[in-house]
Structures are given as C-alpha cells and as structure tokens.
PyMOL CGO cylinders between C-alpha atoms (Angstrom):
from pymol import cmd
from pymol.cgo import CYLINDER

trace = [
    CYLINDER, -32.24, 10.28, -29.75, -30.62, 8.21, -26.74, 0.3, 1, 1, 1, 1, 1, 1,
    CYLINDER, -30.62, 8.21, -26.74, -26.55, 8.61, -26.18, 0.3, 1, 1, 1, 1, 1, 1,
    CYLINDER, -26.55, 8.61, -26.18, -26.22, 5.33, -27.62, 0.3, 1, 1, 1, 1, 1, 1,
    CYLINDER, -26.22, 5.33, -27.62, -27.82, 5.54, -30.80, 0.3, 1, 1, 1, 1, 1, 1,
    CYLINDER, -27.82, 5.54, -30.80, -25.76, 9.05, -31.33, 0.3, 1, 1, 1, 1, 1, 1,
    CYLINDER, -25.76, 9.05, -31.33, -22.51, 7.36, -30.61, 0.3, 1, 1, 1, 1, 1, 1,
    CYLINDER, -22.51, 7.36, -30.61, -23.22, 4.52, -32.60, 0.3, 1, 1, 1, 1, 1, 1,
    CYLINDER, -23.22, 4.52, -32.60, -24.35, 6.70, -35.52, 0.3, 1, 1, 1, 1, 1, 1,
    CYLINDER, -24.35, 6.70, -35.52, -21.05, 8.96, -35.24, 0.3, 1, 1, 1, 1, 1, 1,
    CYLINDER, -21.05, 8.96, -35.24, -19.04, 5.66, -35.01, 0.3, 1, 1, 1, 1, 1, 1,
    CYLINDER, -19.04, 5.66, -35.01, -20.45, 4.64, -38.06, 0.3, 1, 1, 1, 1, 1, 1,
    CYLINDER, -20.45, 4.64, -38.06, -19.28, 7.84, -39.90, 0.3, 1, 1, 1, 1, 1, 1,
    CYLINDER, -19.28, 7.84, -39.90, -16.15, 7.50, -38.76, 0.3, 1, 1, 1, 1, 1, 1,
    CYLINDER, -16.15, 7.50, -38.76, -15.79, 4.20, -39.77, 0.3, 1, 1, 1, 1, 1, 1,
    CYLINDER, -15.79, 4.20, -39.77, -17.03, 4.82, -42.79, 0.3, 1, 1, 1, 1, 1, 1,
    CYLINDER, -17.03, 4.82, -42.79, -14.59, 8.17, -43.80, 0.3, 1, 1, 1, 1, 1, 1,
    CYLINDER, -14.59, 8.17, -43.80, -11.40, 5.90, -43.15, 0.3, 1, 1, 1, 1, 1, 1,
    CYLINDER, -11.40, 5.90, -43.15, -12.75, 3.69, -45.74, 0.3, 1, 1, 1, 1, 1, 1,
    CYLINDER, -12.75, 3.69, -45.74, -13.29, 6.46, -48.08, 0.3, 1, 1, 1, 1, 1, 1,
    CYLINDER, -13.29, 6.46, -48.08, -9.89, 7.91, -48.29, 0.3, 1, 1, 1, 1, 1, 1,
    CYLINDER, -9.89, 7.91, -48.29, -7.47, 7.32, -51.27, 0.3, 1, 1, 1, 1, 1, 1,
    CYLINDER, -7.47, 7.32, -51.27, -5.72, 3.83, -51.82, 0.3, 1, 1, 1, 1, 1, 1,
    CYLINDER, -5.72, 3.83, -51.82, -1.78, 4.24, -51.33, 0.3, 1, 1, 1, 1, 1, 1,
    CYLINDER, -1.78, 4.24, -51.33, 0.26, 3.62, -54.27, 0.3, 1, 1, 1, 1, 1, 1,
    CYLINDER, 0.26, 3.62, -54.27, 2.94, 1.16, -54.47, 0.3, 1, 1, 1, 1, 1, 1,
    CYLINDER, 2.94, 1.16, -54.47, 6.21, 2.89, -55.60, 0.3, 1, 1, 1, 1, 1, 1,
    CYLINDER, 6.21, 2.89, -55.60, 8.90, 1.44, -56.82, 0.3, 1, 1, 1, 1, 1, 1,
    CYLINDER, 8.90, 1.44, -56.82, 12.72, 2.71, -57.03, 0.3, 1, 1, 1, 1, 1, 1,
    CYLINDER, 12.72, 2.71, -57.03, 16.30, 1.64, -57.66, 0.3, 1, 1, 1, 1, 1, 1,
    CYLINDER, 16.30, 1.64, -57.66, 18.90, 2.34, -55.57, 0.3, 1, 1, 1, 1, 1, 1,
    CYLINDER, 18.90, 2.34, -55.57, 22.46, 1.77, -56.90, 0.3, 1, 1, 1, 1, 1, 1,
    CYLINDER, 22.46, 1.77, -56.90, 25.16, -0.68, -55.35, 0.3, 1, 1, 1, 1, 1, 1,
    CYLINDER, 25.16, -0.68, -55.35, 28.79, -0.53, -54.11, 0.3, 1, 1, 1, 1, 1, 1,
    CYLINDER, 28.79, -0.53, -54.11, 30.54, -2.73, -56.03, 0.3, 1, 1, 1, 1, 1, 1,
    CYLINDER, 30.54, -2.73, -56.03, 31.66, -5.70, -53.95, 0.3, 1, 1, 1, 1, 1, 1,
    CYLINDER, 31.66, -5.70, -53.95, 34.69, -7.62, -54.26, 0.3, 1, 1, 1, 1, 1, 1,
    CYLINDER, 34.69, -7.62, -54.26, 34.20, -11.08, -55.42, 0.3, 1, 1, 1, 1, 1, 1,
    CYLINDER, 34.20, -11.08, -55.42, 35.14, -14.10, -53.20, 0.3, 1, 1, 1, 1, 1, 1,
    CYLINDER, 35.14, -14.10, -53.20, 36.45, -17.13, -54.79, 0.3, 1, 1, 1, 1, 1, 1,
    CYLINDER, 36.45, -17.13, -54.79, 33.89, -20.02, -53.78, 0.3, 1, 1, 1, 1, 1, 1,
    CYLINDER, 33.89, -20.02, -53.78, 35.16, -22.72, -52.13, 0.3, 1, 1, 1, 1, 1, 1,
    CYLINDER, 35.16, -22.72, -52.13, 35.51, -25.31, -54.38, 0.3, 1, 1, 1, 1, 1, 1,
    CYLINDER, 35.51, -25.31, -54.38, 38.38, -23.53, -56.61, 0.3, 1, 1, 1, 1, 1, 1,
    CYLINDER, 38.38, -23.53, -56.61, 40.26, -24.43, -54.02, 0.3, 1, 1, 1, 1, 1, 1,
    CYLINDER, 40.26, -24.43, -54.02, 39.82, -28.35, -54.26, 0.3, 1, 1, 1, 1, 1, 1,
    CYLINDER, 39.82, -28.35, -54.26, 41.37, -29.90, -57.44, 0.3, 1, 1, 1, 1, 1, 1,
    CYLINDER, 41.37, -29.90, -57.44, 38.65, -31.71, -60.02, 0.3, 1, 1, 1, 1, 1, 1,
    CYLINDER, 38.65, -31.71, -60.02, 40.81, -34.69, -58.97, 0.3, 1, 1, 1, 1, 1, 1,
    CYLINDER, 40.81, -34.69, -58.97, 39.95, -34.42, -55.11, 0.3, 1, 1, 1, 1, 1, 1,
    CYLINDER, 39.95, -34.42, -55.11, 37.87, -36.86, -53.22, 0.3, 1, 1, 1, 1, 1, 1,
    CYLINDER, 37.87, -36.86, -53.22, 35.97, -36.18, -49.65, 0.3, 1, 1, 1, 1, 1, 1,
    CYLINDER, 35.97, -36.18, -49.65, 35.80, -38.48, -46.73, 0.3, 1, 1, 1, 1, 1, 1,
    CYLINDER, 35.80, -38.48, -46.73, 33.27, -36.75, -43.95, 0.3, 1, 1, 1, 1, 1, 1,
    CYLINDER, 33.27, -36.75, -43.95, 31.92, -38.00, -41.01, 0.3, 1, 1, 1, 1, 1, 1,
    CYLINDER, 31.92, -38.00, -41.01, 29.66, -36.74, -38.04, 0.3, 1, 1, 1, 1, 1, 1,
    CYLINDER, 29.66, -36.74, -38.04, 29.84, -37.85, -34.75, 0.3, 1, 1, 1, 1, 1, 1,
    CYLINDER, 29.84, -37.85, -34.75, 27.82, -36.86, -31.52, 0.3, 1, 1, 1, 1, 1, 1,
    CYLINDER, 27.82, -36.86, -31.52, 27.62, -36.64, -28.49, 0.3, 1, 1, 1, 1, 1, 1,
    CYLINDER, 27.62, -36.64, -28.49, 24.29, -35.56, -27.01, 0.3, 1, 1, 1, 1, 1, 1,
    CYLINDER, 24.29, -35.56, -27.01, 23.24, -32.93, -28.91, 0.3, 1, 1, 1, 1, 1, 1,
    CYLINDER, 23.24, -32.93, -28.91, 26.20, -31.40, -29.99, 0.3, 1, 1, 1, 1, 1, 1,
    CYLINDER, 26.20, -31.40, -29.99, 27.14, -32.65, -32.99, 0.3, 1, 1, 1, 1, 1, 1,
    CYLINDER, 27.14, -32.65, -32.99, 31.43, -32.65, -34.33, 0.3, 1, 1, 1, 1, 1, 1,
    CYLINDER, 31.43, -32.65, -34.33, 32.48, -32.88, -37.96, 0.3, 1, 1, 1, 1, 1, 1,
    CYLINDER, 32.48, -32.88, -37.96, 35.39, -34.54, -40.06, 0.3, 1, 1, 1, 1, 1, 1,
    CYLINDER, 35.39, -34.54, -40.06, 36.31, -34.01, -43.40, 0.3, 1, 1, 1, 1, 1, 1,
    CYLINDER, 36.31, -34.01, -43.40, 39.45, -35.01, -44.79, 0.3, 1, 1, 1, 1, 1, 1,
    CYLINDER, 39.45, -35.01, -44.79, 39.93, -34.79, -48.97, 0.3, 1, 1, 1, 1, 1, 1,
    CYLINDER, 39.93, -34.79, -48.97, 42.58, -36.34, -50.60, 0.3, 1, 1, 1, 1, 1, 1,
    CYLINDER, 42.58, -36.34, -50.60, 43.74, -37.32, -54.15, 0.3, 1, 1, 1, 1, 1, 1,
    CYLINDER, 43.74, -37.32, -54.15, 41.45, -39.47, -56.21, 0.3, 1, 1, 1, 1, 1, 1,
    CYLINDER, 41.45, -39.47, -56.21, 44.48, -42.36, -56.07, 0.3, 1, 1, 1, 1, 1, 1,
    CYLINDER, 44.48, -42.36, -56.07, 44.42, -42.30, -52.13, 0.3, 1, 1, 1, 1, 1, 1,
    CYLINDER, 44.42, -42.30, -52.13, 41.30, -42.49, -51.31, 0.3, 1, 1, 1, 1, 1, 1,
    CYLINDER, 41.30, -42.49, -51.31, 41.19, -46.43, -50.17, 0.3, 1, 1, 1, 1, 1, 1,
    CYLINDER, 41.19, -46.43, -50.17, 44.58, -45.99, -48.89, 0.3, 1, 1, 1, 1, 1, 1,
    CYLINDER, 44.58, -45.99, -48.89, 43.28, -43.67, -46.22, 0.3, 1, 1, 1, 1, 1, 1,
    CYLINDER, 43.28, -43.67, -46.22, 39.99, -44.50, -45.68, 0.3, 1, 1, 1, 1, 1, 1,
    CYLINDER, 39.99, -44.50, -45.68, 40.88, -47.42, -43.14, 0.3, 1, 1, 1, 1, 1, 1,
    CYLINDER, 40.88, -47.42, -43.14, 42.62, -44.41, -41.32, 0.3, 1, 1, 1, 1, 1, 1,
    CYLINDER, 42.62, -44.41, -41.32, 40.19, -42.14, -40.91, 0.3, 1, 1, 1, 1, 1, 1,
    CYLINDER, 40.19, -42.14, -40.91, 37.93, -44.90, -39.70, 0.3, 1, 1, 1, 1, 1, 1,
    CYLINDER, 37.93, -44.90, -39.70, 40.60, -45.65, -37.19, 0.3, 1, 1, 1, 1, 1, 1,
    CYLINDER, 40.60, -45.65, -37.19, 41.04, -41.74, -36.40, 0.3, 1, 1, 1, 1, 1, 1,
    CYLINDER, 41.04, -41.74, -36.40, 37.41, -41.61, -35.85, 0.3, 1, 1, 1, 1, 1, 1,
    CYLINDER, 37.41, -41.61, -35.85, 37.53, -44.78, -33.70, 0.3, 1, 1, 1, 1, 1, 1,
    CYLINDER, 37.53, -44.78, -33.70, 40.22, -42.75, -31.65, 0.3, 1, 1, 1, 1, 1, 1,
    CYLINDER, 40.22, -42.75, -31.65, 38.10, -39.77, -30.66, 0.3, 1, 1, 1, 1, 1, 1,
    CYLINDER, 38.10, -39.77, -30.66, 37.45, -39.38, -27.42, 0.3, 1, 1, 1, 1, 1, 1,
    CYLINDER, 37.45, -39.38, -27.42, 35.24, -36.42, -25.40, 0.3, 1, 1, 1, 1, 1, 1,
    CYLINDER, 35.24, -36.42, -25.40, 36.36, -35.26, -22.39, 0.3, 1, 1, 1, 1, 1, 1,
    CYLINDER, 36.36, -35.26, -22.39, 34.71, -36.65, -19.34, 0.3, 1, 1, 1, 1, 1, 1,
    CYLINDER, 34.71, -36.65, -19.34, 34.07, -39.92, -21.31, 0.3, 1, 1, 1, 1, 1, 1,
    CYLINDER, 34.07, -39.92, -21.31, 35.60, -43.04, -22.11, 0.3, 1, 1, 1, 1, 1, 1,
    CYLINDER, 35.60, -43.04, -22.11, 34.04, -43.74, -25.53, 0.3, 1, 1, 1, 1, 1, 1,
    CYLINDER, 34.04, -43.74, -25.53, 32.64, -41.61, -28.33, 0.3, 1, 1, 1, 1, 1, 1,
    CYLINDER, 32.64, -41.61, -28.33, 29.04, -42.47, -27.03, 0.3, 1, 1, 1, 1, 1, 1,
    CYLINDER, 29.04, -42.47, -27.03, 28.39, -45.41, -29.60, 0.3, 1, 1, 1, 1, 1, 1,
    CYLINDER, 28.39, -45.41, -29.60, 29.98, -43.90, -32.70, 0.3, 1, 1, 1, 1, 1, 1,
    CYLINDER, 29.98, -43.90, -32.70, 32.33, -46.46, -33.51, 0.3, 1, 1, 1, 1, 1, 1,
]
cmd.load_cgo(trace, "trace")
C-alpha cells in the first residue's frame, strides 16, 4: 500500500469513530430567583385624564424630542404653544431648526 492510500484509510477511521460516539443529552434545570423589587410602570404616574402632545425635531441625524402632557380640558389651550415653543428652538451654530417649522 502507497502512504496515501494508508493515510486516507486511517482518516477514514477516524472520521468515522467521532461519528460513532454517544449523542449528548439535553439537560434541563431550574435555578431559583432573587426576588426583585417591583417598579411602578410609567404610566401610574399620568392620570386616566392626561393627554400627550410630542414632537420630534432634527437636525442631521440627531434627532431631539418633546413631550408635554396636560389635562384633558387644556389640551387646545396649549397646543398653539407648544407649536410656538417648537417654532422657537434653535441649535447652536444655526439660525433655524433646519426646516422643522
């Protein structure tokens, strides 16, 4: 027998073992928790009666967010001035808001 056919036959049998050997088994296990203190969420902290005005403006790609909430009653009242308050913002190094008016 040549080398080659000898160290293709022994690479075959060693191929072949590593097939051969047992499958792993999947265990499974529970591990117990700390408890953890419970955070209110968010919105328990905004009455039912609430209302949200948001707006996003940019300015290349960085990107700056408003939010104001008010009381269901004032909503149009102060909508016109958080339009105007958004019309107002200015970035430094600029003279506009970069067309978000």
């Amino acid at each position: 027998m040549t080398i080659r056919v000898l160290c293709l036959l022994l690479t075959v049998a060693f191929l072949s073992a590593l097939g051969c050997r047992r499958e792993e088994q999947i265990e499974s296990y529970n591990v117990p928790k700390k408890a953890v203190r419970q955070v209110a969420p968010a919105a328990a902290f905004v009455q039912a009666a609430d209302r949200m005005l948001a707006a996003v403006l940019t300015r290349s790609r960085t990107f700056w967010f408003f939010k104001l909430t008010v009381d269901r009653g004032l909503v149009a009242a102060q909508r016109d001035k958080f339009a105007s308050f958004l019309k107002s913002v200015r970035f430094a190094g600029s003279g506009a808001t970069d067309g978000n008016q």
